[in-house]
C-alpha positions in Angstrom: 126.7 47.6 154.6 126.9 51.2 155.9 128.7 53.0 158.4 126.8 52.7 162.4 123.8 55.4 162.5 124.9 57.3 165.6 122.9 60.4 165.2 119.5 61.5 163.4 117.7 64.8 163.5 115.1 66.8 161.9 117.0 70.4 160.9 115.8 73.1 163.1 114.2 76.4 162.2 117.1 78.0 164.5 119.9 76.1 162.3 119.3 77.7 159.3 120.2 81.1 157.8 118.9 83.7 155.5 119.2 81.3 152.3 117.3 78.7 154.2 120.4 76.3 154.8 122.3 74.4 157.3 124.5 77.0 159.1 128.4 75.7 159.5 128.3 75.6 163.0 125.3 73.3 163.2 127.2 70.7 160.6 129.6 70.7 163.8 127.1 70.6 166.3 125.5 67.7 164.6 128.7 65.7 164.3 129.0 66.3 168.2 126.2 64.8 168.7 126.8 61.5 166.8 130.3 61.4 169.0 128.2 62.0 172.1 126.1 58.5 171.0 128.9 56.8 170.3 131.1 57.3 173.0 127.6 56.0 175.2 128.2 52.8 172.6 131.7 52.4 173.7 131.1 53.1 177.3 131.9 56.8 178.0 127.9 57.5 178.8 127.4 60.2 181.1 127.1 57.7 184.2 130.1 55.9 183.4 131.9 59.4 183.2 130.7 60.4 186.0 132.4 57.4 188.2 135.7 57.1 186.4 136.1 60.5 185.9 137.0 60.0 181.9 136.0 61.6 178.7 136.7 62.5 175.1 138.2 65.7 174.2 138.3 66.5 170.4 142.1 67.7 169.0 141.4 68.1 165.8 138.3 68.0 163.1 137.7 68.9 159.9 134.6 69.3 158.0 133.6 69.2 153.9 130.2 70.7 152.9 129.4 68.8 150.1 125.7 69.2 149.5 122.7 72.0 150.5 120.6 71.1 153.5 117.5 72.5 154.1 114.6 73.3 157.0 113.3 70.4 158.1 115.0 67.7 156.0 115.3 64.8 158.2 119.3 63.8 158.4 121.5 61.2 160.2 124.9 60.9 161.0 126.9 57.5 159.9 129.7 56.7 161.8 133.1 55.1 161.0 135.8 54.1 163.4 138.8 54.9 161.0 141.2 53.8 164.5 142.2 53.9 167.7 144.9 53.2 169.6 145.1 53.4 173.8 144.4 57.1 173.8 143.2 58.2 170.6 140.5 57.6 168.3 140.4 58.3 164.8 136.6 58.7 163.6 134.5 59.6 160.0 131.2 60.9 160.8 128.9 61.8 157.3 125.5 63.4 157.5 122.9 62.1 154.8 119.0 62.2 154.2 116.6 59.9 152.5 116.0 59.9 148.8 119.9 61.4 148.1 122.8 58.6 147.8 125.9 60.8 148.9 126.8 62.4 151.9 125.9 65.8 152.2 128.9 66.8 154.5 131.7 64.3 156.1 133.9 65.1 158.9 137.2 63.6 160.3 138.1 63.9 163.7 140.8 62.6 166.3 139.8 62.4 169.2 142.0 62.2 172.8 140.6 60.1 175.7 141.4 62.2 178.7 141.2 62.2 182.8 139.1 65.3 183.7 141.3 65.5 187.1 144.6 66.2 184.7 143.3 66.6 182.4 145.6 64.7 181.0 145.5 62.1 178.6 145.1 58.7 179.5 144.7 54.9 178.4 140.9 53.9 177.6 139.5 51.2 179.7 139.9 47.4 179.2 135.7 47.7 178.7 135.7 50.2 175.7 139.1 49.0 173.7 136.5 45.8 173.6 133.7 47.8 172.1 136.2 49.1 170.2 137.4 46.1 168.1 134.1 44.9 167.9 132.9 48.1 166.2 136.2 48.1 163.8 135.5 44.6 163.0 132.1 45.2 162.4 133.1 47.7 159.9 136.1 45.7 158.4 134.3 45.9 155.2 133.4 49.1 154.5 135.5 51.4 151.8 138.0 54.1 153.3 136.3 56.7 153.2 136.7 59.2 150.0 137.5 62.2 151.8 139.9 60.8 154.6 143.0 62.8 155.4 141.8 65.4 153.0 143.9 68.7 153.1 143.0 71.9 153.1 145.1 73.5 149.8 145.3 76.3 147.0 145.4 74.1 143.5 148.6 74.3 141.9 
């Protein structure tokens, strides 16, 4: 069983550069999107923001390009919850497209759940520490993920 499908996208003629691939930034932007979808899964929608005056701020991500991608190749965006405790939220998002088996780029983030009148951090609600536990034990069975707490080093 795979990781949640939060996010899925045709690549845009604007996304691409002179060779005809993926530019970084939109590796990044596409990963923000798939957070965006699940923080509506775990109850942080825009509505639900909007009342309790909450969110998700990103402290740290890194991103591995591991294969090309190309105008117009259809991609989505499989999700992992990797933890989470009451402000933090540990996530593996990795892009793939039909026909190919690995993931063409993965990206590891933390994530801080924050009140936008601080901001400060703050506790998640009752609601999504729920959604939570149901996602990681949804997932209880999938492999860590290869490239998990991967560090960015000269060989040798």
């Amino acid at each position: 069983m795979p990781a949640q499908i939060t996010y899925r996208t045709p690549v845009q003629a604007d996304w691409v550069d002179y060779n005809g691939h993926l530019r970084d930034a939109y590796y990044l932007l596409i990963f923000s999107y798939a957070t965006d979808a699940l923080m509506e899964r775990i109850g942080l929608d825009a509505d639900s923001r909007g009342q309790s005056g909450n969110s998700l701020f990103t402290l740290e991500a890194h991103i591995n390009y591991l294969h090309e991608v190309k105008l117009g190749t259809e991609v989505w965006v499989q999700t992992q919850i990797i933890g989470f405790d009451n402000k933090r939220l540990h996530l593996y998002h990795s892009l793939h497209r039909a026909g190919f088996d690995e993931a063409l780029a993965a990206s590891e983030q933390m994530l801080l759940h924050v009140d936008l009148a601080g901001p400060k951090s703050a506790p998640f609600a009752e609601a999504s520490i729920t959604l939570l536990d149901k996602m990681v034990g949804n997932q209880r069975d999938l492999p860590t993920p290869t490239l998990k707490g991967r560090v960015i080093k000269l060989p040798g």
